[in-house]
SEVEX-653753 format. One record per residue (C-alpha): x negated, y negated, z negated. Coordinates in steps of 0.05 Angstrom, whole numbers, padded with zeros to 5 digits, always signed. Each point is the difference from the previous one (the first is absolute). Layout:
REM residues N
XYZ
...
//
This chain:
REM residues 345
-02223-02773-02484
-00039+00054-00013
-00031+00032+00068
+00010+00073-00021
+00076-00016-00009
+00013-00041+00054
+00075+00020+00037
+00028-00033+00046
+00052-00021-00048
-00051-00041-00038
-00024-00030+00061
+00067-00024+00013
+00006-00031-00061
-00071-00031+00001
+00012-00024+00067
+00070-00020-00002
+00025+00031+00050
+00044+00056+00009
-00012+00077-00013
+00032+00019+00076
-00058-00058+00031
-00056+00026-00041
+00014+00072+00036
+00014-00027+00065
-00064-00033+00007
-00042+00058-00032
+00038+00052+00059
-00019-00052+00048
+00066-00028+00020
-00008-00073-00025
+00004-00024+00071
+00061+00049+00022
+00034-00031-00065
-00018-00077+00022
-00038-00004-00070
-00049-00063+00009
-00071+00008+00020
-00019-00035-00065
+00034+00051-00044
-00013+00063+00031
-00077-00026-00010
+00017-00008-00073
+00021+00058-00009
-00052+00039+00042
-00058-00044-00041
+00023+00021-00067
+00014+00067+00016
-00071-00003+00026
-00033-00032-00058
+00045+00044-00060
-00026+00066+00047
+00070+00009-00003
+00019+00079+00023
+00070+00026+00015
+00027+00059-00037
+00010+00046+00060
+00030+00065-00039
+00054-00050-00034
+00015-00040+00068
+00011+00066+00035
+00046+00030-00058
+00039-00064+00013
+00010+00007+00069
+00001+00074+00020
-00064-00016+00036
-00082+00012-00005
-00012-00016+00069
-00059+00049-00015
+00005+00067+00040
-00032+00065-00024
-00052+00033+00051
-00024+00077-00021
-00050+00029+00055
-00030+00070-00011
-00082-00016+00009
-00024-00075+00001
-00076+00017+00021
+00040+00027+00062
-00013-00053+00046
+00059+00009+00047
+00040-00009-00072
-00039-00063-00019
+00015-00031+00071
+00083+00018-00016
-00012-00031-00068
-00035-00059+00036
+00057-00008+00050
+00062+00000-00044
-00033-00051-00053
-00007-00038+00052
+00063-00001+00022
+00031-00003-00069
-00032-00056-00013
+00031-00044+00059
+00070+00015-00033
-00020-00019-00074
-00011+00070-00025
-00056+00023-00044
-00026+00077+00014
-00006+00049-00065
-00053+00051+00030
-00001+00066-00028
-00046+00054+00015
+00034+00074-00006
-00063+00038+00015
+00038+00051+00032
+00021+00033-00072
+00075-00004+00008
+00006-00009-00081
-00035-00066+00010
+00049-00015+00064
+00059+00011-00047
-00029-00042-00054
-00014-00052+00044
+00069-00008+00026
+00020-00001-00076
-00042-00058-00013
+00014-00040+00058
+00086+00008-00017
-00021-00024-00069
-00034-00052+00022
+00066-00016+00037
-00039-00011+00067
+00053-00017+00067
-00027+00062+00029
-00046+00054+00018
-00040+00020+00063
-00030+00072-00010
-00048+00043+00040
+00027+00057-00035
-00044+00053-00020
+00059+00043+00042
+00004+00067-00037
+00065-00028-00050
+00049-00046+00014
+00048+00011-00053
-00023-00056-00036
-00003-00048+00051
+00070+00013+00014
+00021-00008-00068
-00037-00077-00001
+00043-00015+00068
+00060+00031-00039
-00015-00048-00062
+00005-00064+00052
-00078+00007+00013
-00010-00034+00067
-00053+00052+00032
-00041+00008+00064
-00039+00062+00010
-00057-00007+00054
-00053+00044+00026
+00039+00054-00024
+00072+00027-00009
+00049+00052-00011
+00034+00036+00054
+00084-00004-00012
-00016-00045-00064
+00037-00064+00002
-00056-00053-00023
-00018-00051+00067
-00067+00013+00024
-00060-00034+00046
-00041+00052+00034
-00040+00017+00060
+00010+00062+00045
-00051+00043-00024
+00024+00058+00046
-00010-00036+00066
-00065-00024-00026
-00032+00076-00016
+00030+00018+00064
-00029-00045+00043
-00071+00007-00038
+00004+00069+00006
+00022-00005+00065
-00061-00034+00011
-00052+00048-00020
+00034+00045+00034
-00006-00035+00070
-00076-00005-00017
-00001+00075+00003
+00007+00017-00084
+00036+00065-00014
-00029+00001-00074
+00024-00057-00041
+00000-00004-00067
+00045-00038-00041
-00009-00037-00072
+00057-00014-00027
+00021-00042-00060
+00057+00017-00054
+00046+00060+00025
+00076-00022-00003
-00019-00066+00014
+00047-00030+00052
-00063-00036+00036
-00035+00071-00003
+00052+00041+00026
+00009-00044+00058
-00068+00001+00013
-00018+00080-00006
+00066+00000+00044
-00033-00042+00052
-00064+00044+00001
+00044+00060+00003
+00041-00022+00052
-00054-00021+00050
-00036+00069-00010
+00072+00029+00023
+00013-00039+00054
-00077+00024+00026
+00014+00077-00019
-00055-00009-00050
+00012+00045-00054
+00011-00026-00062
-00046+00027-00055
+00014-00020-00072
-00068+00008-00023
-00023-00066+00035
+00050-00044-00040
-00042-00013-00062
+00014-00053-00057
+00045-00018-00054
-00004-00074-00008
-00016-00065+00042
-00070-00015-00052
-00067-00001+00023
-00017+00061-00041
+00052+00037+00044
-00041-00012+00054
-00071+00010-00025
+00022+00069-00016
+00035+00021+00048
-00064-00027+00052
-00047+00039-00041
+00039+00056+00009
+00010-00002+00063
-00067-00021+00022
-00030+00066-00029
+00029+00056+00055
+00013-00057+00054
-00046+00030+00050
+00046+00076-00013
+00066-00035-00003
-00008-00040+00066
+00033-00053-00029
-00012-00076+00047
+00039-00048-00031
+00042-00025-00069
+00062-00049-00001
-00006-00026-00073
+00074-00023-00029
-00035-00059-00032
-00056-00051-00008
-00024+00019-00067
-00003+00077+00017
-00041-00022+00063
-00047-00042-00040
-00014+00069-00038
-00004+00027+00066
-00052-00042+00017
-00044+00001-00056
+00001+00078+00004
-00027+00001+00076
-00047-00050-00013
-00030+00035-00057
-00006+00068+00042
-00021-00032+00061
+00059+00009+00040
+00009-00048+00060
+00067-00038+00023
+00010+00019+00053
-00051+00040+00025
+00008+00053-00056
+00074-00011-00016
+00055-00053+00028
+00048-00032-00047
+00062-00040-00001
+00024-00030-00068
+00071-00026-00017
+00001-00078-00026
-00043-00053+00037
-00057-00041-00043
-00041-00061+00011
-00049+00048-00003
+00024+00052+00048
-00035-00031+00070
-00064-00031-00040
-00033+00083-00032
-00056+00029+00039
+00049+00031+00051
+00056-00038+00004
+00063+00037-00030
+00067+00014+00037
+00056-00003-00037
+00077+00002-00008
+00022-00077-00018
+00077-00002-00032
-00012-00066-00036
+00037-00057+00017
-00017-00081-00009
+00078-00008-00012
+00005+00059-00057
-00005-00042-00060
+00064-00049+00033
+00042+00054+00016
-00007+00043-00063
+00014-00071-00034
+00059-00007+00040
+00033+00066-00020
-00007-00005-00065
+00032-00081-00002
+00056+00039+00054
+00020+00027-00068
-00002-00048-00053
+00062-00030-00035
+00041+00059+00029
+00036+00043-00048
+00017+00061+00048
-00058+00039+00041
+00015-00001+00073
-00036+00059+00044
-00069-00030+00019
-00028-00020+00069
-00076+00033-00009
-00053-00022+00042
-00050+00047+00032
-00057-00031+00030
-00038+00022+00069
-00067+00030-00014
-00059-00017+00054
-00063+00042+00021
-00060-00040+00001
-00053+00039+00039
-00074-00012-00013
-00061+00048-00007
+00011+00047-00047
+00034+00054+00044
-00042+00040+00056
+00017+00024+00065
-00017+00080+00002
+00040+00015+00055
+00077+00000+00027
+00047+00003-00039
//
């Protein structure tokens, strides 16, 4: 028996035994069958020693089923994305599913292409941080039988299940916060406009300066994505008429546009929080261990990666789509160093 053609159908007859205990044994269910210790070790050994490898695509054509489950996030150098990816492999793995990662960039032509790969490579299902500017093709994929679970993001009155935080009560309570440390001039960085998480957020912002009869001026919300560019610029900018526009303080909609933020204030010498407080959406490992120690808005949860997982099997081998149960998460304020008192709020 050639190694590079070994089946499990040559096995079987090598072996003499039969086709349906060769495949038991290889899935692990030798004992569940009663199949003896001494010929699930057989089989196991010469598996082993012909480097025998199971045709996946083939076994999943068979049965319906790749127990492999497609997972498109928008930015893997984003660490708060890396830690999602982290947390749902992990749980993936415990019920015998592999993870197809896909990275969409934030280019929504590479979002769409990736959920076109993943259906042909017939994966169970998808769980998406959506780029959230379209979702007419993530509705078609559900519509096609597509098990799907958008997280992070999602679409107001779309009907795809979703896992997210809430980003509003988050920005208000940050905002909230400066406020009560006596900041009237807050700037906001914001990430992609129409973005469910961003809207929320700016709404947040908005809403605290509203409930303090703080006028709301437009010209302080700057940004157009969640990078670390975003956030260079926009500090640079600001940075050069920040004695003339009073301005005290910036909530930053996300880590990577606060990391810009950062290197731009270090490179002009401005000090947190002496020179200018800041609050940034998305806890880090990092967050409490920089120079001054960063407050921040926390909406990730140990449990995300179980219950995103848990949707998305909620809908597997059913033929109809019921209305989903979404799940928003609490956010939390974690209050370090980065913010100064300048007076009452």
């Amino acid at each position: 028996m050639k190694k590079n053609n070994v089946t499990i159908q040559s096995m079987a007859k090598t072996l003499g035994v039969s086709v349906t205990t060769i495949s038991r044994v290889l899935n692990g269910l030798g004992e569940q069958f009663r199949i003896s210790k001494k010929t699930i070790e057989l089989v196991t050994t010469t598996a082993d020693k012909l480097n025998y490898r199971p045709n996946n695509i083939a076994k999943g054509l068979r049965l319906k089923k790749s127990s492999t489950i497609g997972l498109i996030l928008p930015d893997i150098t984003n660490t708060w994305f890396a830690q999602l990816a982290l947390g749902i492999e992990k749980e993936a793995r415990k019920h015998h599913y592999n993870i197809f990662l896909c990275n969409s960039n934030d280019d929504i032509k590479v979002e769409k292409k990736s959920i076109a790969l993943l259906q042909s490579w017939m994966v169970d299902g998808i769980i998406i941080a959506p780029i959230g500017l379209e979702s007419e093709h993530l509705q078609k994929a559900s519509k096609s039988g597509t098990p799907l679970v958008l997280i992070d993001r999602f679409f107001e009155g779309v009907n795809l299940p979703y896992i997210s935080s809430n980003d509003f009560e988050g920005s208000l309570e940050a905002t909230q916060y400066l406020i009560n440390y006596g900041h009237k001039k807050i700037a906001c960085f914001q990430g992609i406009v129409g973005t469910s998480p961003n809207n929320q957020r700016v709404n947040g912002y908005k809403q605290a300066l509203k409930n303090n009869k703080i006028h709301f001026d437009p010209s302080l919300v700057m940004g157009e994505d969640f990078g670390f560019n975003n956030g260079y610029t926009c500090a640079k900018k600001l940075i050069k008429h920040l004695a003339k526009s009073k301005i005290t303080a910036i909530i930053s909609m996300g880590n990577q546009i606060t990391l810009g933020i950062l290197k731009a204030l270090k490179e002009e010498g401005v000090q947190i929080p002496n020179d200018l407080s800041i609050i940034s959406f998305d806890e880090q490992e990092y967050s409490d261990l920089l120079y001054t120690p960063l407050t921040t808005v926390s909406h990730m949860n140990e449990n995300i990666g179980d219950v995103a997982l848990k949707m998305l099997f909620n809908q597997f081998g059913k033929s109809t789509r019921i209305k989903p149960k979404n799940v928003v998460l609490n956010s939390k304020l974690i209050i370090r160093d980065s913010v100064k008192k300048i007076g009452p709020g």
